[in-house]
DRENDO-1510 file (C-alpha; in Angstrom, 1 decimal, always signed):
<recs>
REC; n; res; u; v; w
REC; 1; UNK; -50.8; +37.1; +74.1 .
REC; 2; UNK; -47.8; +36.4; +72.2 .
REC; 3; UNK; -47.5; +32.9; +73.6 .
REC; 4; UNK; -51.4; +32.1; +73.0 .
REC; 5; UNK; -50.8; +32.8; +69.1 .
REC; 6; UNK; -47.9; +30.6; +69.1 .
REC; 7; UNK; -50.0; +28.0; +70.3 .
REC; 8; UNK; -52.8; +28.2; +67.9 .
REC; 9; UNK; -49.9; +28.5; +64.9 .
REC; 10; UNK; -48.4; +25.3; +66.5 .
REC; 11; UNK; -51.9; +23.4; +66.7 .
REC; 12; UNK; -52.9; +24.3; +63.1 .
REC; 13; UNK; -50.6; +22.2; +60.5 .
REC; 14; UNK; -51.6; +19.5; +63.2 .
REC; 15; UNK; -55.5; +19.8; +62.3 .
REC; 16; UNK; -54.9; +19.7; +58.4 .
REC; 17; UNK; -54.3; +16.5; +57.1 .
REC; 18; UNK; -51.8; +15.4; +55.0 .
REC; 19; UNK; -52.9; +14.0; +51.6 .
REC; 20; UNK; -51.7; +11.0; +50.4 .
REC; 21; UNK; -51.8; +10.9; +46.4 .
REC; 22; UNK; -54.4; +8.7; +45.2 .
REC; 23; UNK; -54.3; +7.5; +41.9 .
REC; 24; UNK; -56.5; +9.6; +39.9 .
REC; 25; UNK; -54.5; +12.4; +41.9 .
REC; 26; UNK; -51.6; +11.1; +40.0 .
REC; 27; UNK; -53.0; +10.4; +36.6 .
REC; 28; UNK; -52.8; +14.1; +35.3 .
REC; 29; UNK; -48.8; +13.6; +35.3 .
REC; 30; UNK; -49.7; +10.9; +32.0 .
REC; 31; UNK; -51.9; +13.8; +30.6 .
REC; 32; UNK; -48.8; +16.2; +31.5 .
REC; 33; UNK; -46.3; +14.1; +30.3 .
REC; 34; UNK; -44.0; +15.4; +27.6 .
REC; 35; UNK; -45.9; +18.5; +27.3 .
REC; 36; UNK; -46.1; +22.2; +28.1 .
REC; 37; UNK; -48.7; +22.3; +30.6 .
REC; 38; UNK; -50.7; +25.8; +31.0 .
REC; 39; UNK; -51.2; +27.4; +34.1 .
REC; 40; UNK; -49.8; +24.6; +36.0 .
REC; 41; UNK; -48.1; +25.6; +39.8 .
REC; 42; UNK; -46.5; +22.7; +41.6 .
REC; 43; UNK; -46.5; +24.3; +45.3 .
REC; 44; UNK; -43.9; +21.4; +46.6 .
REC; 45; UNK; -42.8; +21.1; +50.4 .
REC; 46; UNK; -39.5; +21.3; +51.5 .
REC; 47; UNK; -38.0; +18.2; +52.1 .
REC; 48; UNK; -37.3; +16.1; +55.3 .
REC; 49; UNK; -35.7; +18.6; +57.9 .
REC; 50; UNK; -35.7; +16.9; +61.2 .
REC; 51; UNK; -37.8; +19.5; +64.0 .
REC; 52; UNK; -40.3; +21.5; +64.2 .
REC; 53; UNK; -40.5; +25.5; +63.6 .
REC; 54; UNK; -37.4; +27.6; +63.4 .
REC; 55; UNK; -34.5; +27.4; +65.9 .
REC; 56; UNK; -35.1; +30.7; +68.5 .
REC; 57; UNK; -31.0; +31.5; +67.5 .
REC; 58; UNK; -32.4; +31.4; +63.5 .
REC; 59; UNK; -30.9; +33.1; +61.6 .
REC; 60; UNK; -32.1; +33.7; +57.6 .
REC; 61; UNK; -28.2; +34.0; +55.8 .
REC; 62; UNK; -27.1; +31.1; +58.2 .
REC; 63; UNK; -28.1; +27.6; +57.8 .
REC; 64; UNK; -26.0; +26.5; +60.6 .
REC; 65; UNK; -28.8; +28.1; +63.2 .
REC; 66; UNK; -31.6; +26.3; +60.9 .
REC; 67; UNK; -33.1; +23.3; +60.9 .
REC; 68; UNK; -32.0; +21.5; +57.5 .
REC; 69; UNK; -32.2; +18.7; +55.6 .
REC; 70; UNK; -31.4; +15.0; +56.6 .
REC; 71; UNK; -29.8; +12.8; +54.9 .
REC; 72; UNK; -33.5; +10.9; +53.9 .
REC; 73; UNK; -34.6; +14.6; +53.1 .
REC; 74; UNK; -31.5; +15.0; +50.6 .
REC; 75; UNK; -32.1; +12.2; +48.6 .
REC; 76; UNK; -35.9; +12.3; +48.5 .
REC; 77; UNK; -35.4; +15.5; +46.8 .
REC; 78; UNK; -33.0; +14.3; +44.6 .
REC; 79; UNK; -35.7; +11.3; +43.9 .
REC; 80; UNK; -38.5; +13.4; +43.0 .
REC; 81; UNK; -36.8; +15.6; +40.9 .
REC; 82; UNK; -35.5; +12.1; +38.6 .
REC; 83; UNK; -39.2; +11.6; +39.1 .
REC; 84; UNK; -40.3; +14.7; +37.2 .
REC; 85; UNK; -37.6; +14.4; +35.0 .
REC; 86; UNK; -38.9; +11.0; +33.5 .
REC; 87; UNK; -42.6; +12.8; +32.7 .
REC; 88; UNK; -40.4; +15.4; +30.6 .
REC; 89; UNK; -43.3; +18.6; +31.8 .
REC; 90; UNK; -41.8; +21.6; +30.1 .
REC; 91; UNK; -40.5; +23.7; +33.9 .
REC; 92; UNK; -41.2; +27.2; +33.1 .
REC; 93; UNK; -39.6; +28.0; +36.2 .
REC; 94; UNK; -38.4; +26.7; +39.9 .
REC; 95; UNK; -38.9; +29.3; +43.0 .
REC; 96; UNK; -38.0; +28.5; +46.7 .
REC; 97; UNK; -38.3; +30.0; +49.7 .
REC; 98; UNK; -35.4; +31.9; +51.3 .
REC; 99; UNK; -35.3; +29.3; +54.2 .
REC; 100; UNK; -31.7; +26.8; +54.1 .
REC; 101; UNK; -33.8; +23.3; +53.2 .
REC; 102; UNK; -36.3; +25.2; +51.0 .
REC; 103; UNK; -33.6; +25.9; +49.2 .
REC; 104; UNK; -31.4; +22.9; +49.1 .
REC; 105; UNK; -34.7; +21.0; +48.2 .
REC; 106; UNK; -35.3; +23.6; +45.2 .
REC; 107; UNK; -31.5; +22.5; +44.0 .
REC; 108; UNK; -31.7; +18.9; +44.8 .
REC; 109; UNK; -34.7; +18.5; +42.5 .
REC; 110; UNK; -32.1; +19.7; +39.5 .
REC; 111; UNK; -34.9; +21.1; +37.3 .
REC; 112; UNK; -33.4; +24.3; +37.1 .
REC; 113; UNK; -32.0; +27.2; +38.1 .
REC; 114; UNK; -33.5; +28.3; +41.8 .
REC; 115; UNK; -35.0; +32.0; +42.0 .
REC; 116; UNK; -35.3; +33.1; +45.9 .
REC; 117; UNK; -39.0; +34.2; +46.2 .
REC; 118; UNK; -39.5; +36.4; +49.9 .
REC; 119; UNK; -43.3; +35.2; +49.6 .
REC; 120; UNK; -42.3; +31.5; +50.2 .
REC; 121; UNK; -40.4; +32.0; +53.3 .
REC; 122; UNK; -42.6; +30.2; +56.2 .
REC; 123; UNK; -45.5; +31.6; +58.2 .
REC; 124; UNK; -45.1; +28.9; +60.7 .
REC; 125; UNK; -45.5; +32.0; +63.7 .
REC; 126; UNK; -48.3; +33.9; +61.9 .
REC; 127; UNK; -51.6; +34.1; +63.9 .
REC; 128; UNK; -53.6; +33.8; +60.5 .
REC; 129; UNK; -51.4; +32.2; +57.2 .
REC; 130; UNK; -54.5; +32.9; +55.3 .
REC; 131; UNK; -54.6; +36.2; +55.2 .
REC; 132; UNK; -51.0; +37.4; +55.3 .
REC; 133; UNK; -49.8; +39.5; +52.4 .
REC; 134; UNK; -47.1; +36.6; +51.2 .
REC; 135; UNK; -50.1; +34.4; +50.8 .
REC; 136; UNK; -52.0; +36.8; +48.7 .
REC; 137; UNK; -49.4; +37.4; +46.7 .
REC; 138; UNK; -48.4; +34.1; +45.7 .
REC; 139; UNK; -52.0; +33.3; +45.2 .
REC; 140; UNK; -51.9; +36.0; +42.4 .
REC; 141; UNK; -48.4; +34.5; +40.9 .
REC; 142; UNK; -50.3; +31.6; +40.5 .
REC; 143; UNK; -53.4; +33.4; +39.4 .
REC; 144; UNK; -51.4; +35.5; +36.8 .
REC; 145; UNK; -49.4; +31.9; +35.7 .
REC; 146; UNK; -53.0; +30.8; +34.2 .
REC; 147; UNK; -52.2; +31.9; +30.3 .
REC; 148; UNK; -48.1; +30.8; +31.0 .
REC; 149; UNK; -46.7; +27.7; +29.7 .
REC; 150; UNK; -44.5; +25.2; +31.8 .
REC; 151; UNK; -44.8; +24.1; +34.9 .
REC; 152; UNK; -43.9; +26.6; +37.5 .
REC; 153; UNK; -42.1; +25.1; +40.5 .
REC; 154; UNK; -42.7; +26.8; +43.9 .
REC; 155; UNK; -40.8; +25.1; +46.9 .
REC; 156; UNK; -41.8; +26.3; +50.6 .
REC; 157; UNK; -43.4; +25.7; +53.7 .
REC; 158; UNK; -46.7; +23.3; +55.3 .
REC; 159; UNK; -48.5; +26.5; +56.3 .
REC; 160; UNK; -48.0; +28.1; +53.2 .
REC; 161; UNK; -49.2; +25.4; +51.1 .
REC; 162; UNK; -52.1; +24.9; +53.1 .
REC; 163; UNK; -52.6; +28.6; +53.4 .
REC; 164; UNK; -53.4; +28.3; +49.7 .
REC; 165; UNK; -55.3; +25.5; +49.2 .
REC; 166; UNK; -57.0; +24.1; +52.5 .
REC; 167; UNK; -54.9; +20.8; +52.6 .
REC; 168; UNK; -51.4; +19.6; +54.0 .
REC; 169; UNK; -48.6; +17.7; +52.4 .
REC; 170; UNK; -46.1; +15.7; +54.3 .
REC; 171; UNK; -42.3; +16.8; +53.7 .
REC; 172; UNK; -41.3; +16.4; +50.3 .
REC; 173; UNK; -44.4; +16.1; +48.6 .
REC; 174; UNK; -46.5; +18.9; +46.6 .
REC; 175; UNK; -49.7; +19.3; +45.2 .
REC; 176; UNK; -50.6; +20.6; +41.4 .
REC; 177; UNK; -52.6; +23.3; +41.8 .
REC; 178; UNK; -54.2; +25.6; +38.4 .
REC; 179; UNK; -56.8; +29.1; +38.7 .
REC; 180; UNK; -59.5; +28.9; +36.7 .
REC; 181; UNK; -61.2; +31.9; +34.9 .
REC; 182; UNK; -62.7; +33.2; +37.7 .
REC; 183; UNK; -59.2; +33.0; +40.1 .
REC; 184; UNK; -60.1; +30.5; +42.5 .
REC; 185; UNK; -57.2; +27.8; +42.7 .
REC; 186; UNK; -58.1; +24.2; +42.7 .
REC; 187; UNK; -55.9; +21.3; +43.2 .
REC; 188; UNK; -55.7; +19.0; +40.4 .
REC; 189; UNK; -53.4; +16.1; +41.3 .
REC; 190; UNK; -50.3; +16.0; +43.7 .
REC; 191; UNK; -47.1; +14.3; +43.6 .
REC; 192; UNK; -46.6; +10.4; +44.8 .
REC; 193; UNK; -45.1; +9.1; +48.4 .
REC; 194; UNK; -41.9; +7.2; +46.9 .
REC; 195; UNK; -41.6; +6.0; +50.1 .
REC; 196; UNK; -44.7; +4.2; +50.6 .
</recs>
């Protein structure tokens, strides 16, 4: 049984598409830029970590049994971030997941200081990311960040993102998500592919 929802976990991220930013996707940043943005959430992929899952040796306080970032990975962090730094959005704050590149990614974008947020870790082996307590729960952070200002940075995991909101990113890219009044979150724009 074990093995069968492995399988189905594996298959999953593979049926979800990952978006590429169109350019009305991207044109909120303009309507961002400079300001203090309410009730924005940037859920952001970790960067380019070479693999796929966890290591079966993984180990959470030991990056050396995880898979981490590559060399591409580290500077396409370190490219976004400069990339969000030029639109000068007010961060209110910058969460990551506990896993090694989640959080090397959250650092590498340098627009803050990185609080370790158990919710974010990855659900890659869950049977059913959409209902797991850490999804709920970050679905209400983002609920409850409706009324905050600043952008609110949460680095993590494909199955968690899409968990949330129905759609996959590739490494290193996020989506800009906001609740509206009623709590249903809706994804408003997404950051670009500097590679492509």
């Amino acid at each position: 049984m074990k093995r069968f929802i492995y399988i189905l976990v594996f298959i999953l991220p593979a049926c979800l598409t990952p978006q590429v930013a169109s350019a009305n996707e991207l044109l909120i940043w303009d309507q961002l830029q400079g300001k203090a943005p309410k009730g924005y959430v940037l859920l952001f992929r970790h960067s380019l970590a070479p693999g796929v899952g966890d290591p079966a040796n993984f180990k959470l306080n030991d990056c050396s049994t995880q898979r981490n970032l590559s060399a591409e990975g580290r500077e396409d962090a370190k490219e976004i971030g400069q990339w969000l730094q030029r639109r000068e959005v007010k961060i209110a704050r910058v969460e990551s997941s506990r896993w090694c590149r989640a959080k090397e990614t959250a650092q590498l974008l340098n627009l803050g200081k990185v609080k370790l947020n158990r919710n974010l870790d990855s659900l890659f082996q869950e049977a059913d990311a959409t209902k797991h307590p850490q999804t709920s729960k970050v679905r209400q952070q983002i609920i409850n960040h409706r009324n905050k200002t600043g952008l609110l940075v949460l680095v993590g995991h494909y199955v968690n993102i899409a968990a949330l909101t129905g759609v996959g990113v590739d490494s290193g890219e996020g989506v800009l998500v906001r609740a509206d009044g009623k709590g249903v979150i809706k994804v408003v724009g997404a950051t670009p592919d500097l590679n492509g």
